[in-house]
C-alpha positions, 0 to 999 in steps of 0.5 A: 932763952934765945935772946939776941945780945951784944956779947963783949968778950974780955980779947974786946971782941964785941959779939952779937949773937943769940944769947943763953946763960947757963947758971949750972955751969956758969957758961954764956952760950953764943949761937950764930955768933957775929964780930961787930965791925966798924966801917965807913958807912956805920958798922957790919957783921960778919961769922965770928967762927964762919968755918965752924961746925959749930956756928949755929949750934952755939960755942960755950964761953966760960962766964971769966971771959965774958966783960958785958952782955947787952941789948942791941940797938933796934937798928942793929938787931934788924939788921943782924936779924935780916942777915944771920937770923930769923929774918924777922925785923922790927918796925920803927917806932913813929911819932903819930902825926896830926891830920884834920883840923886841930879844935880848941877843947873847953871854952864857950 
């Protein structure tokens, strides 16, 4: 499975990444890796290996150096989405809004 996740690494790297866990060999797979990184406007992304043949392919890290894996935000995964992945992004939940007159149930 190919979900993405917040990946925390035991160096206190936080990656975000689309994520596989293979229990035969206890290893965490990330593929298109991205070091989060905090900025003045929030926080970014950029290629953890960007020079790495093996960036989308995925690097294999051994379970011991893995501290947390994590759901991303919705705002975070859209935007990792929109810049390293499929380029899909998922609509924002919006309360509903009440429109027309508002009538009193039960009564006379």
């Amino acid at each position: 499975m190919n979900d993405i996740k917040l990946v925390k690494l035991s160096t206190q790297e936080d990656i975000i990444c689309k994520h596989e866990f293979h229990d035969t060999t206890g290893t965490h797979v990330l593929k298109s890796p991205c070091v989060i990184v905090v900025t003045q406007n929030g926080f970014g992304a950029m290629p953890y290996t960007p020079y790495a043949d093996t960036w989308e392919a995925g690097i294999s890290i051994d379970e011991q150096f893995v501290m947390t894996v994590l759901d991303p935000s919705d705002e975070m995964k859209n935007q990792y989405n929109s810049s390293f992945g499929s380029g899909l992004v998922t609509p924002t939940k919006q309360k509903p809004v009440a429109t027309g007159p508002i009538g009193i149930i039960g009564g006379d």
